[in-house]
N, C-alpha and C positions, 0 to 999 in steps of 0.2 A: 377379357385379356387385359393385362397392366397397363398401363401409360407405356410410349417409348421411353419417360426419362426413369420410370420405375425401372425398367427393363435394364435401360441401359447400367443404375447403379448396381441391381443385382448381377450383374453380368463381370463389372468391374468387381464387388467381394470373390467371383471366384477368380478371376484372372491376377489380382494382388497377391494370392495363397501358390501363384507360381510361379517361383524365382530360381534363379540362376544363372552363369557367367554366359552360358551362351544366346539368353535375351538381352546379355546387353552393346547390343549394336547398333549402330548409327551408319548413314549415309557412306558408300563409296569413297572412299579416299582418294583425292582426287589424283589423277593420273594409272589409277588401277582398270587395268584390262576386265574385260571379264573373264578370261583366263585366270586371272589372280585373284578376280573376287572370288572365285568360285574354289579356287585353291588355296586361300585365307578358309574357308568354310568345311571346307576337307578336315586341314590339319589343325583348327582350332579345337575337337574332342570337346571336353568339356570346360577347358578352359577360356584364359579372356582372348578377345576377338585382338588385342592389342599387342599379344607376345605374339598371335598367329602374321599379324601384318609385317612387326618387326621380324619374323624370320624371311620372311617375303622381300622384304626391302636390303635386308642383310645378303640375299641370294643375289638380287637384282646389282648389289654393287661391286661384284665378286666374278659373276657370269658376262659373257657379252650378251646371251640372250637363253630363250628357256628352253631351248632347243640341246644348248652346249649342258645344261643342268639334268636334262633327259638321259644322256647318251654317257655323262660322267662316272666317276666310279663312285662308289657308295660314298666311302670317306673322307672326298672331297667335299660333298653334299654336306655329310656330317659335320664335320670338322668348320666348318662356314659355321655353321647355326651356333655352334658350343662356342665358337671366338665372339659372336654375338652375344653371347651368353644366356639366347633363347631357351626357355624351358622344354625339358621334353625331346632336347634334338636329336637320338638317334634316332628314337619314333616317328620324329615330325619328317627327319631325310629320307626316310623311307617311303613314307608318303607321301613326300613331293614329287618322288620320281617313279613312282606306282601312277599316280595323279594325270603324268605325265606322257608317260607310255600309255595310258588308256588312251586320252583322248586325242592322243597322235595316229595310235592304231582304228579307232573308229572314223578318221576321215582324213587320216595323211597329210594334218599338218597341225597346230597351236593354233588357230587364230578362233576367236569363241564370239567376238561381238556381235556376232550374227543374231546369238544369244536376244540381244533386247531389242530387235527386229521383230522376232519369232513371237507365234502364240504359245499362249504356256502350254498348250496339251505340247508344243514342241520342245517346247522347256524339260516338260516333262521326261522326256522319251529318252532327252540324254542324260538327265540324270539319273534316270532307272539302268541305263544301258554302261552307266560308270561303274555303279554299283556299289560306290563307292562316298557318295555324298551323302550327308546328312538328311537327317527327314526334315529340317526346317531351312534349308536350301533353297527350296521353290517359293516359298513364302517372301526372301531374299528377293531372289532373282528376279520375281513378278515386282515389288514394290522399286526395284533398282531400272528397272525398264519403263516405268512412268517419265511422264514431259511435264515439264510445268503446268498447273490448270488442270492433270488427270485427276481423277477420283479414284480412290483406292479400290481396286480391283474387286468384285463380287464375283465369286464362282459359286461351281455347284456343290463343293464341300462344306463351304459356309451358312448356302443356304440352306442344306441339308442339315447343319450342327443348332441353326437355330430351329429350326423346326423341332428338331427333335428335344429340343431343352425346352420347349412349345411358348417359345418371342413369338413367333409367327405359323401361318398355316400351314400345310401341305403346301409345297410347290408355290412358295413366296413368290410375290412381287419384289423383284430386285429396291426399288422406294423402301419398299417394307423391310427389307436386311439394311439397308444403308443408315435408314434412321435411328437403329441400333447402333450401326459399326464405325458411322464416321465419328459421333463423340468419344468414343472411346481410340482413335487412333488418329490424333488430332497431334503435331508437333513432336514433343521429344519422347509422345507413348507409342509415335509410328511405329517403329521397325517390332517393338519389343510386344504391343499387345496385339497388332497383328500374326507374329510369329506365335502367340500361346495361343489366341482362337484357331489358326491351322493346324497347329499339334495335336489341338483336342477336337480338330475335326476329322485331322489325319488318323489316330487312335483310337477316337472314339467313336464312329460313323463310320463303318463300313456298310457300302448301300447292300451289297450281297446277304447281310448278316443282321440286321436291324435286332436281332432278339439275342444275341450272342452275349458273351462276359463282359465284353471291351464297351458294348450299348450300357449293358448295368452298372459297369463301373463309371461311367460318364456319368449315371441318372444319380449315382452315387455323389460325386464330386458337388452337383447340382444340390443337393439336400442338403447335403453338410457345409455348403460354402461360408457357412457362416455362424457354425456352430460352434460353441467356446471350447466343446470336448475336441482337438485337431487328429486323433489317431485313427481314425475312422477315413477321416480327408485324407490323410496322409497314407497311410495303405494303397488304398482306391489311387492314388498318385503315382507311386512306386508302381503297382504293377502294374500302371499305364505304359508307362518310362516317362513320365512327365517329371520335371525338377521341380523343386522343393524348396518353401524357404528353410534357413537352419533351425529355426524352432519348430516347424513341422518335421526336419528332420530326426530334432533330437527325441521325438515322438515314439519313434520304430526302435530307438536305440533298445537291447535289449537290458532288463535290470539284471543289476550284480548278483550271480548265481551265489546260492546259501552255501557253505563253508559243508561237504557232508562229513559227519565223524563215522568213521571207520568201526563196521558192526563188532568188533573185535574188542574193540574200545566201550562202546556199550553194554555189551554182554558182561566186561570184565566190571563194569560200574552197577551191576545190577546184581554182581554177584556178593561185591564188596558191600552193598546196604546189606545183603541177607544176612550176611556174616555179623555184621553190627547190631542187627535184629536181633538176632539168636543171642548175643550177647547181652 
């Protein structure tokens, strides 16, 4: 088996090949609830985590509280976000108070900080029970619930993602995933390369299914991570739902279809040489 630092560069070529606005987040803004983080991560879609705050902080100076943003009428909601000149704001009003109504109706009130108290399988449950959160939420929410001095979280999706790209054995020694994963999510690559090794442990590891499409296309990604040909990786990406950089995306783009001429057009050109033949 490779060195760790072998490991760890190979590891980084594939994790660079996957790009896009919603890896680019950073630390909690301060004074945000976890109500808001988690509602920042809702209505951010695919775009930047910064228009998602800004309609956040637009609501908060507008509303007494997110209660009064719950119960309001639509195009109040709306009408906030567009004076903000947020992007996206009928969509995003809707889903602030979609967001909202869920998680009032699963336990009769807003209040969420319970959140980073909680183990993430608790984490878990309410995210799955929103139904409504992102798949790279939990990756969030676990590294946003750290104390000073923690180490970045090891679970069993990770251990299971290295294993299966074979860093490590069967059923790792936690040591044995760390000294892969803490160089790689060291400072200002935290949030963003932890968030793509969950994604591709979330999409590409299902424990139920180890021989499945989603297993191939991971072993896939793994082969090519470094391969100059990029339409192969890029594929294997897309029908992950993994994001992409733009020159892997301009990859899939499809080429300019040939111009067809009209068999009517042909025939009458094929009739014209005979005639000139004959002459």
């Amino acid at each position: 088996m490779a060195t760790a630092s072998k490991q760890v560069d190979e590891l980084r070529s594939l994790l660079d090949r996957l790009e896009g606005d919603i890896f680019v987040i950073g630390s909690r803004s301060e004074g945000f609830t976890a109500l808001e983080r988690l509602m920042a991560l809702v209505i951010q879609g695919d775009g930047k985590m910064a228009s998602a705050e800004k309609g956040i902080q637009a609501l908060q100076s507008k509303f007494g509280n997110w209660s009064e943003v719950r119960v309001a009428r639509a195009f109040e909601v709306r009408d906030v976000l567009k004076a903000a000149h947020v992007a996206h704001a009928p969509e995003r009003s809707i889903l602030v108070q979609e967001y909202l109504r869920r998680v009032f109706g699963l336990q009769n009130h807003l209040e969420l900080d319970w959140l980073y108290d909680a183990t993430s399988e608790r984490r878990d449950r309410l995210l799955d029970q929103l139904t409504m959160a992102p798949d790279h939420a939990a990756a969030i929410l676990d590294l946003d619930a750290l104390e000073e001095g923690d180490s970045v979280p090891v679970c069993k999706a990770l251990k299971l993602l290295f294993s299966r790209l074979g860093l490590v054995k069967s059923n790792p020694k936690e040591a044995d995933v760390r000294a892969i994963l803490e160089p790689l999510t060291q400072e200002s690559e935290l949030f963003s390369n932890f968030m793509r090794l969950r994604l591709l442990a979330h999409y590409g590891c299902d424990p139920k299914n180890p021989q499945g499409r989603n297993a191939h296309l991971l072993q896939i990604l793994w082969k090519e991570k470094s391969a100059k040909n990029l339409k192969t990786f890029a594929e294997a990406a897309k029908e992950l739902g993994l994001p992409i950089a733009g020159e892997l995306a301009n990859t899939l783009k499809p080429a300019p279809a040939k111009k067809k001429v009209a068999k009517k057009k042909v025939a009458k050109e094929k009739a014209s040489k005979k005639t000139a033949a004959k002459k």
